[in-house]
Biopython code that builds the backbone (N, CA, C, O; Angstrom):
import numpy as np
from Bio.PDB.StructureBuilder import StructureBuilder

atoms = [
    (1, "UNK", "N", (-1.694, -6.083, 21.617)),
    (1, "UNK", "CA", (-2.470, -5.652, 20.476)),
    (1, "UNK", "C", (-3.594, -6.669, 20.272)),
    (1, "UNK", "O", (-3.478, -7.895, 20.292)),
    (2, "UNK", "N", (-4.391, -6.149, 20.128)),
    (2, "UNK", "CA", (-5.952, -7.030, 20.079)),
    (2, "UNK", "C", (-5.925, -7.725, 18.787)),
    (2, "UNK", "O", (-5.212, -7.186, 17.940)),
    (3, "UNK", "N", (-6.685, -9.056, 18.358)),
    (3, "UNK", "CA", (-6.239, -9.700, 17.224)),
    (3, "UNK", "C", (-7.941, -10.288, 17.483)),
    (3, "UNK", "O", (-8.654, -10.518, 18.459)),
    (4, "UNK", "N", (-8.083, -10.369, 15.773)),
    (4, "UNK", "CA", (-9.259, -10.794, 15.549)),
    (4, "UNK", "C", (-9.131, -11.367, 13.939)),
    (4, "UNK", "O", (-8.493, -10.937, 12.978)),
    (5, "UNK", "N", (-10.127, -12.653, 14.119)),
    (5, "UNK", "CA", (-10.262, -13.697, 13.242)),
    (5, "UNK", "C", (-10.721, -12.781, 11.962)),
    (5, "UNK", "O", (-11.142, -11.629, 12.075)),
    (6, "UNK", "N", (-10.571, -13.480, 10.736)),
    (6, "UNK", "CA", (-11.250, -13.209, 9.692)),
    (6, "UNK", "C", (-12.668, -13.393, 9.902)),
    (6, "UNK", "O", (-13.428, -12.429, 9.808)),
    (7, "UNK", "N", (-13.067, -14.504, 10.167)),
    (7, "UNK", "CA", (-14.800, -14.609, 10.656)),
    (7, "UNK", "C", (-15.565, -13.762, 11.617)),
    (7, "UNK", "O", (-16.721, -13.337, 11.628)),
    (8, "UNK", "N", (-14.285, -13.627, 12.622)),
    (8, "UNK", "CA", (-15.355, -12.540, 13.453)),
    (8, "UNK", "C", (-15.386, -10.964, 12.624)),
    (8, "UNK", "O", (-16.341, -10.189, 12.683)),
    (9, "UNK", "N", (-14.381, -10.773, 12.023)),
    (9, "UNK", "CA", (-14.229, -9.483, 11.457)),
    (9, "UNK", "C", (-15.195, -9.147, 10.470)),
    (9, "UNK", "O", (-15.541, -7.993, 10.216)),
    (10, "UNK", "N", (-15.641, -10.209, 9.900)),
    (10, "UNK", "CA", (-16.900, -10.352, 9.220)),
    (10, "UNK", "C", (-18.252, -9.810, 9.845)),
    (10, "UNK", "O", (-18.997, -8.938, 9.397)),
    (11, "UNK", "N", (-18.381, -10.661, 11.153)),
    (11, "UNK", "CA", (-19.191, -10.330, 12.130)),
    (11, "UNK", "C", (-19.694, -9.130, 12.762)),
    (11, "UNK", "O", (-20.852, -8.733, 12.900)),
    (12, "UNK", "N", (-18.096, -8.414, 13.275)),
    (12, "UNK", "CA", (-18.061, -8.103, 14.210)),
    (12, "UNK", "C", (-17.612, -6.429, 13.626)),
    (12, "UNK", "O", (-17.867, -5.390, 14.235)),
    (13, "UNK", "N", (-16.854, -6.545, 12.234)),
    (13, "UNK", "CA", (-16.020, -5.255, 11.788)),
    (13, "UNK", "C", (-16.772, -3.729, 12.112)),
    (13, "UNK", "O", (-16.107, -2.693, 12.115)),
    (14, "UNK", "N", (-17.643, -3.741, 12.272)),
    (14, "UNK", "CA", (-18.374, -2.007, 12.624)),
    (14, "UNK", "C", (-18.779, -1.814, 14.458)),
    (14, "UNK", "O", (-19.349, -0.796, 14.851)),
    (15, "UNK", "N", (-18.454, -2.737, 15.240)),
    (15, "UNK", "CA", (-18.108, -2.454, 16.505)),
    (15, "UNK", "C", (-16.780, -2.480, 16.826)),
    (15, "UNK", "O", (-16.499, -2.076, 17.954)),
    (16, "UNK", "N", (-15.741, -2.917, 16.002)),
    (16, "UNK", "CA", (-14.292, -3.025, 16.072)),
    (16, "UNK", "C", (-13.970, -1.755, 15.567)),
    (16, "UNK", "O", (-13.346, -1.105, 16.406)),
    (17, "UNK", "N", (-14.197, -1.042, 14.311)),
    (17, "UNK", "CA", (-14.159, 0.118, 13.844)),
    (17, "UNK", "C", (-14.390, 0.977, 14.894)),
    (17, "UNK", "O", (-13.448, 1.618, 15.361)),
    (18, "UNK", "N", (-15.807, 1.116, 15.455)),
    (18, "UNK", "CA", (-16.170, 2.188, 16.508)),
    (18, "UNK", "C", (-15.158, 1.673, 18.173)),
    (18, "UNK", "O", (-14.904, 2.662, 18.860)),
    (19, "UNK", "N", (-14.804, 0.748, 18.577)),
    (19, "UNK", "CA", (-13.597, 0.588, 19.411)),
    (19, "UNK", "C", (-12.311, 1.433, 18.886)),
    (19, "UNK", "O", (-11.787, 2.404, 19.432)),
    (20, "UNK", "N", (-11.968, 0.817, 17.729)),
    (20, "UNK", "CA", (-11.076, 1.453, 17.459)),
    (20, "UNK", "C", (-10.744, 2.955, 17.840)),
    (20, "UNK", "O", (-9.952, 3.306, 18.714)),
    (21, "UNK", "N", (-11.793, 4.092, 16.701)),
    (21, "UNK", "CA", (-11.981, 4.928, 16.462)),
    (21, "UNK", "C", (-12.111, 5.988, 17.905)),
    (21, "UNK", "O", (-11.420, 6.974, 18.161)),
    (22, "UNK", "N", (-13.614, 5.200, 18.970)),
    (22, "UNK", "CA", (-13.670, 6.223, 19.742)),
    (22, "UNK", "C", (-13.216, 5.579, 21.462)),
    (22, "UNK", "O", (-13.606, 5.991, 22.555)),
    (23, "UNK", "N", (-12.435, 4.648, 21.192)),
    (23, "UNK", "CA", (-11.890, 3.475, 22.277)),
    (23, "UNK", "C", (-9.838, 4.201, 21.918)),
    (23, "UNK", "O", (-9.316, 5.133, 21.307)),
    (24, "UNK", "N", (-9.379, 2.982, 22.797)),
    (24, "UNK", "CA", (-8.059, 3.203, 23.064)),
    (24, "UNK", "C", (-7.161, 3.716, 21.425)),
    (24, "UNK", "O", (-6.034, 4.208, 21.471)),
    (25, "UNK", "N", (-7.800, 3.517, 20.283)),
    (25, "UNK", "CA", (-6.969, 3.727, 19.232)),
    (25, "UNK", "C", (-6.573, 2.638, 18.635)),
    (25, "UNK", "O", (-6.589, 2.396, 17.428)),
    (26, "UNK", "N", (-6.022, 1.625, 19.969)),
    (26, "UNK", "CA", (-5.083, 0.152, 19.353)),
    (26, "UNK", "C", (-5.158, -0.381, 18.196)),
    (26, "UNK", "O", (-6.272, -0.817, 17.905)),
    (27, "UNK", "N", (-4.152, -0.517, 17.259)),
    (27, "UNK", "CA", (-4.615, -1.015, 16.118)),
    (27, "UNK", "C", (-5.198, -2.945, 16.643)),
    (27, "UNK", "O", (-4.991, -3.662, 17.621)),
    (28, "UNK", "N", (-6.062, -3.106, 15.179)),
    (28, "UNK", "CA", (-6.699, -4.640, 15.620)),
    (28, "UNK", "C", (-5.640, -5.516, 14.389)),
    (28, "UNK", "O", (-5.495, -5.000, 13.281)),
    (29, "UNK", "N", (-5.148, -6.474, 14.632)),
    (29, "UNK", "CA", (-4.621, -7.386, 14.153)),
    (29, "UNK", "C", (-5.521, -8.781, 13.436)),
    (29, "UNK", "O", (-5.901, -9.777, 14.052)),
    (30, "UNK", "N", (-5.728, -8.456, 11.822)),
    (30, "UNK", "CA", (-6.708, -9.933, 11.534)),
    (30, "UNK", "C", (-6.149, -10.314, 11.380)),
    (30, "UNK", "O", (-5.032, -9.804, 11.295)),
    (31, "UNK", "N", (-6.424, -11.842, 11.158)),
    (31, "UNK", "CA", (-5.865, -13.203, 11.184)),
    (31, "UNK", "C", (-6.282, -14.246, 10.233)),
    (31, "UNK", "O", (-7.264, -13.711, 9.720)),
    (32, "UNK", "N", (-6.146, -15.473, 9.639)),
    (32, "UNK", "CA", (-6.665, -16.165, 9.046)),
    (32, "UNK", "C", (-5.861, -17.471, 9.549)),
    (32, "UNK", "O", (-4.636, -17.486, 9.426)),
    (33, "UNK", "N", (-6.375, -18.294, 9.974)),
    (33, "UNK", "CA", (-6.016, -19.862, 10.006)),
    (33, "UNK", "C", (-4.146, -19.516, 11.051)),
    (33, "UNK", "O", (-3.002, -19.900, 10.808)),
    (34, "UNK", "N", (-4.822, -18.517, 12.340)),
    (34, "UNK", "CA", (-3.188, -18.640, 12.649)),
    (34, "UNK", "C", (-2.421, -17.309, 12.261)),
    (34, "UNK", "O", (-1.801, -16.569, 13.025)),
    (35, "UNK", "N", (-2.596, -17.187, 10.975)),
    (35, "UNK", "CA", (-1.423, -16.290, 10.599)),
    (35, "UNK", "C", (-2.185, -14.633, 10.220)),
    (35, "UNK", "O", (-3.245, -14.480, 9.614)),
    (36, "UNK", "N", (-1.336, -13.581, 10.749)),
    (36, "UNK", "CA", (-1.268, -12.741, 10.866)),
    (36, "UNK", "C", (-1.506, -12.072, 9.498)),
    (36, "UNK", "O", (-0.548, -12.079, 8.725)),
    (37, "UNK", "N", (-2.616, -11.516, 9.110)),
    (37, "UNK", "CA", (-2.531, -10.450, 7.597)),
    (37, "UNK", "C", (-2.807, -9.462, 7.894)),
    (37, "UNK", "O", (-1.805, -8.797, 8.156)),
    (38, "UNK", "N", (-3.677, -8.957, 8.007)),
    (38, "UNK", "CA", (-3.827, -7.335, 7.862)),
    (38, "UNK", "C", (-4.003, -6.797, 9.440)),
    (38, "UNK", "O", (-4.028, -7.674, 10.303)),
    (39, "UNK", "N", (-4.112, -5.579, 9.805)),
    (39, "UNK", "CA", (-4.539, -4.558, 10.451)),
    (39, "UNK", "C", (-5.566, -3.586, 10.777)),
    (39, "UNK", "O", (-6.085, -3.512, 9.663)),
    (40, "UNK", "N", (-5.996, -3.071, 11.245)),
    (40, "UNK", "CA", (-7.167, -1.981, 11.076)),
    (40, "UNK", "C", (-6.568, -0.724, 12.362)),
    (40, "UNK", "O", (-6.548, -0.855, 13.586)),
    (41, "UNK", "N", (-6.209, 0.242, 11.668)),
    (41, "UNK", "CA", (-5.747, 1.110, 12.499)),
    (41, "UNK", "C", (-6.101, 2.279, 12.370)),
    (41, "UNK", "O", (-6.652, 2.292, 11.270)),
    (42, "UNK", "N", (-6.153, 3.603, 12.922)),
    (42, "UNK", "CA", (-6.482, 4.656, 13.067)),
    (42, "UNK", "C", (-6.432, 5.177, 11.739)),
    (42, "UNK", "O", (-5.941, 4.416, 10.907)),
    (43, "UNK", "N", (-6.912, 6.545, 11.252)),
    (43, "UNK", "CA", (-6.529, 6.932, 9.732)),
    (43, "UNK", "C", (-5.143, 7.751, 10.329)),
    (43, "UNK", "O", (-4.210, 7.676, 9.530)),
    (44, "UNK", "N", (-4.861, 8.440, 11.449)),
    (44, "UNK", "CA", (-3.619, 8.624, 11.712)),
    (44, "UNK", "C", (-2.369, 8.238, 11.503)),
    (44, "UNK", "O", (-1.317, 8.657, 11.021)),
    (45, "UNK", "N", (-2.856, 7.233, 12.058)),
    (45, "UNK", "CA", (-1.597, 5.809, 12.086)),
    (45, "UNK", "C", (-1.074, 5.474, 10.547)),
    (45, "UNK", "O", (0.086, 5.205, 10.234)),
    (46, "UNK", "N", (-2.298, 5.565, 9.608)),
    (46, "UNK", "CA", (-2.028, 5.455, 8.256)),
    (46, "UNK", "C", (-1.389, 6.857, 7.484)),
    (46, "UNK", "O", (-0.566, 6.781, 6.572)),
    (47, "UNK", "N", (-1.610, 7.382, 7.706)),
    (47, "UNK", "CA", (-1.553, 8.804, 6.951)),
    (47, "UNK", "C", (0.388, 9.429, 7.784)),
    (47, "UNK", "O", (1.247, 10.217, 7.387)),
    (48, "UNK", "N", (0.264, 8.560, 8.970)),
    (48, "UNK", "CA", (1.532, 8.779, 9.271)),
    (48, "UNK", "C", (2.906, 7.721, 9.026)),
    (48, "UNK", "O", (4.118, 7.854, 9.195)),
    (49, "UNK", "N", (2.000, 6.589, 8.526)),
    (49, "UNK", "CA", (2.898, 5.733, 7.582)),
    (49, "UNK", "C", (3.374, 6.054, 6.356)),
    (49, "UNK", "O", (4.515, 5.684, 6.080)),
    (50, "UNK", "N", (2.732, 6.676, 5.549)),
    (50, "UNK", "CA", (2.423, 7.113, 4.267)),
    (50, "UNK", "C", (3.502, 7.858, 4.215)),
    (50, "UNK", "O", (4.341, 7.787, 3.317)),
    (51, "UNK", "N", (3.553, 8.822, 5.438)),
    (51, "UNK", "CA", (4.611, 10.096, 5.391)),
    (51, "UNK", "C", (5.708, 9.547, 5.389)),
    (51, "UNK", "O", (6.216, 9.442, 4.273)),
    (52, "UNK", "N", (6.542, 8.964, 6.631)),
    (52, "UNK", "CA", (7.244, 8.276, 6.580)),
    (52, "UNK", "C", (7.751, 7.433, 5.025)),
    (52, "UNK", "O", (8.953, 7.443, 4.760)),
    (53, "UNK", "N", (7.162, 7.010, 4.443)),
    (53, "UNK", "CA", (7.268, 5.637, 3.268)),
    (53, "UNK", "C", (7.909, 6.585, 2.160)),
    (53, "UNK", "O", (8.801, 6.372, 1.339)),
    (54, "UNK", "N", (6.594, 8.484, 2.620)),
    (54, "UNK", "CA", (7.335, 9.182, 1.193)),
    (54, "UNK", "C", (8.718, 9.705, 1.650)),
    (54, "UNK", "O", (9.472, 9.899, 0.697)),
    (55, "UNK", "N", (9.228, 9.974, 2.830)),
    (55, "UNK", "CA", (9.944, 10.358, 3.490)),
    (55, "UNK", "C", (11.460, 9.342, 2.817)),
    (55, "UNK", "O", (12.438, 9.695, 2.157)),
    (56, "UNK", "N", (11.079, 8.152, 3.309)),
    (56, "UNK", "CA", (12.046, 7.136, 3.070)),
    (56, "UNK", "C", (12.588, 6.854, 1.833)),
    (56, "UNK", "O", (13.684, 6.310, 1.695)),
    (57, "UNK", "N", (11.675, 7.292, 0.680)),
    (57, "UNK", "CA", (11.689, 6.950, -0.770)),
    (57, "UNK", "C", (12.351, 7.692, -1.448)),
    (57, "UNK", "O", (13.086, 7.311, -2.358)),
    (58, "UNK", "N", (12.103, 9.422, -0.932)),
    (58, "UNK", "CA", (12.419, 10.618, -1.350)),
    (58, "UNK", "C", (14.208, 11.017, -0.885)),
    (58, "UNK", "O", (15.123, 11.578, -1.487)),
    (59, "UNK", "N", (14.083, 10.434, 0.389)),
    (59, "UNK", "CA", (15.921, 10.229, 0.509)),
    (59, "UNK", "C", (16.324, 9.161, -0.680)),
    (59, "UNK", "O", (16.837, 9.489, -1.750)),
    (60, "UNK", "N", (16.009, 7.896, -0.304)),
    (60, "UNK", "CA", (16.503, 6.910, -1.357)),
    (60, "UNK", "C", (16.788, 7.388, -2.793)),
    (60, "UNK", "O", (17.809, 7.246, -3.466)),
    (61, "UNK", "N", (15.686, 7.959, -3.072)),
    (61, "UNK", "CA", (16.361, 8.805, -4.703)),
    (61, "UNK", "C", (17.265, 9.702, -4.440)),
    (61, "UNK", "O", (18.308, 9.466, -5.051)),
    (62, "UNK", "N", (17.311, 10.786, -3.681)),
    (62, "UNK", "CA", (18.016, 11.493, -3.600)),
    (62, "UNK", "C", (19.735, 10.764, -3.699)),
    (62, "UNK", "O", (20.714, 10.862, -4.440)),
    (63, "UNK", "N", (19.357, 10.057, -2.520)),
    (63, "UNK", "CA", (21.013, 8.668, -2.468)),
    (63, "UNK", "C", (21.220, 8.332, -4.063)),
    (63, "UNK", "O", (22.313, 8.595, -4.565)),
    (64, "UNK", "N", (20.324, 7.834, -4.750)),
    (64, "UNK", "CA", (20.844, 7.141, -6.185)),
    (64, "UNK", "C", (21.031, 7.937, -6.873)),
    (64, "UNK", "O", (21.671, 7.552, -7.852)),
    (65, "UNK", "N", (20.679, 9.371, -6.879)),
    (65, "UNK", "CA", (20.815, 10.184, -7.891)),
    (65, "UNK", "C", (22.525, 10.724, -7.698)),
    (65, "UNK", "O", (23.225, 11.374, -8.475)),
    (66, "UNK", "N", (22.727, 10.353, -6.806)),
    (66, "UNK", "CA", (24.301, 10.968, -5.969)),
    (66, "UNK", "C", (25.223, 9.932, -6.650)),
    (66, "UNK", "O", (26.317, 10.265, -7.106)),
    (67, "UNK", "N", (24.808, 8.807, -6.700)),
    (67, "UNK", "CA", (25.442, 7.487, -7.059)),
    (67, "UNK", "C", (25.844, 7.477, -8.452)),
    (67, "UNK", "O", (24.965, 7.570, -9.309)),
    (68, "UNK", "N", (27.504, 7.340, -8.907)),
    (68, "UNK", "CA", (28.049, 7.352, -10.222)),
    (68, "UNK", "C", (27.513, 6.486, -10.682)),
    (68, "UNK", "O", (26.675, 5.796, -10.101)),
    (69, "UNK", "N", (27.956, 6.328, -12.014)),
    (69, "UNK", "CA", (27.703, 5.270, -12.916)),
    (69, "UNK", "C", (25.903, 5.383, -13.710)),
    (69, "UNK", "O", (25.146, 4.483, -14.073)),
    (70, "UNK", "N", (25.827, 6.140, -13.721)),
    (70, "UNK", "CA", (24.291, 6.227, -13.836)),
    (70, "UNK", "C", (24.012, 5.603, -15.165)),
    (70, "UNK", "O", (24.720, 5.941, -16.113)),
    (71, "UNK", "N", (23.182, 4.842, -15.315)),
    (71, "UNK", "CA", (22.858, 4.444, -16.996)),
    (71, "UNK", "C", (22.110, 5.434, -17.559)),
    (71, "UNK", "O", (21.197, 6.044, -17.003)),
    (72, "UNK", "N", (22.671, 5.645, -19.115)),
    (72, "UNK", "CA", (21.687, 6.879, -19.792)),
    (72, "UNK", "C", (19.983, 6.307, -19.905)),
    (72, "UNK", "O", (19.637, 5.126, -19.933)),
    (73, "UNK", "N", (19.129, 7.455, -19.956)),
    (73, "UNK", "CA", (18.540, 7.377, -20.620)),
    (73, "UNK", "C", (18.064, 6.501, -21.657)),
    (73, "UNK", "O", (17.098, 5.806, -21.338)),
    (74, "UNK", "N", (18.627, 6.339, -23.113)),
    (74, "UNK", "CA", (18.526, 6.310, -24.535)),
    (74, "UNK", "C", (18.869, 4.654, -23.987)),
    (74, "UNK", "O", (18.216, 3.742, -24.495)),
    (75, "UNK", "N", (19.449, 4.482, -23.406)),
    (75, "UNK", "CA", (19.730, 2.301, -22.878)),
    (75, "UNK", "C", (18.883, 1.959, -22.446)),
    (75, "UNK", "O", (18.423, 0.891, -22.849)),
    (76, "UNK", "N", (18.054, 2.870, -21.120)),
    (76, "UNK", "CA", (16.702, 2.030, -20.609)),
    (76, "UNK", "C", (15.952, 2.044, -21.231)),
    (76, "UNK", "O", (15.207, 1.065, -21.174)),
    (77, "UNK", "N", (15.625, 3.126, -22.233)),
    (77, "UNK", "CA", (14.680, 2.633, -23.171)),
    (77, "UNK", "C", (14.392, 1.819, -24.222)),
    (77, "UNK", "O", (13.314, 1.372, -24.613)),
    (78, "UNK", "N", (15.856, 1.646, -24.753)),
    (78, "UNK", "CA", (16.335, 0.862, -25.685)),
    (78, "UNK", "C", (16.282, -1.224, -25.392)),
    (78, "UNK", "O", (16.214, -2.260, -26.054)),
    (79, "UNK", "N", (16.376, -0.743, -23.915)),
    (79, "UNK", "CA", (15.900, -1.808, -23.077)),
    (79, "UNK", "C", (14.854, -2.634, -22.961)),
    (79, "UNK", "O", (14.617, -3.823, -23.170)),
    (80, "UNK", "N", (14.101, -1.361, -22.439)),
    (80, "UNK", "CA", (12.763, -1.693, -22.483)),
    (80, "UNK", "C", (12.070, -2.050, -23.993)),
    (80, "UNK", "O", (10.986, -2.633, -24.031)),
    (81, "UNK", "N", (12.700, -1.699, -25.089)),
    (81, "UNK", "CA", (11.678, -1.812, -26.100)),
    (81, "UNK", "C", (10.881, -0.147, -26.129)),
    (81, "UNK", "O", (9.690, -0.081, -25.825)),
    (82, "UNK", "N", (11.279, 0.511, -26.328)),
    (82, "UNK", "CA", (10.198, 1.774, -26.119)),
    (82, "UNK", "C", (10.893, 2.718, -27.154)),
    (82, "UNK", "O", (10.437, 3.841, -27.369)),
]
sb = StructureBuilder()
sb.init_structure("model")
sb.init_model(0)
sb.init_chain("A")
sb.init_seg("    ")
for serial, (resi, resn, name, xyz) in enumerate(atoms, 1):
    if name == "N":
        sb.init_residue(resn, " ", resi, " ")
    sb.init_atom(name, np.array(xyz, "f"), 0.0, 1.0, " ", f" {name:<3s}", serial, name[0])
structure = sb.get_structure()
């Protein structure tokens, strides 16, 4: 996976975009001082994360809603102050 500096990304970000986009796809890996932060990846790649994340979330409730013990209502709010 291709990796690029914060400075060059500065530089360089609208020929990395068009690599991206009409090149191999690969997502680009930025960097700062060494360490790994963000990404730049296809809108695919994103839009198929997204799915997934709602995918993952939408079971997870489903799981807790299955799960006894449920606290009412009228406590979390009472909780919260509300």
């Amino acid at each position: 996976m291709p990796r690029m500096t914060m400075t060059a990304a500065r530089r360089e970000l609208p020929e990395a975009v068009n690599k991206l986009v009409y090149g191999n796809g690969e997502p680009i890996v930025l960097s700062r001082r060494g360490k790994d932060l963000a990404a730049i990846v296809p809108i695919e790649d994103l839009q198929l994360i997204e799915e997934l994340k709602d995918r993952m979330l939408s079971e997870k409730a489903k799981r807790a809603l299955k799960e006894k013990g449920r606290i009412p209502w009228g406590k979390i709010k009472k909780d919260l102050g509300l």
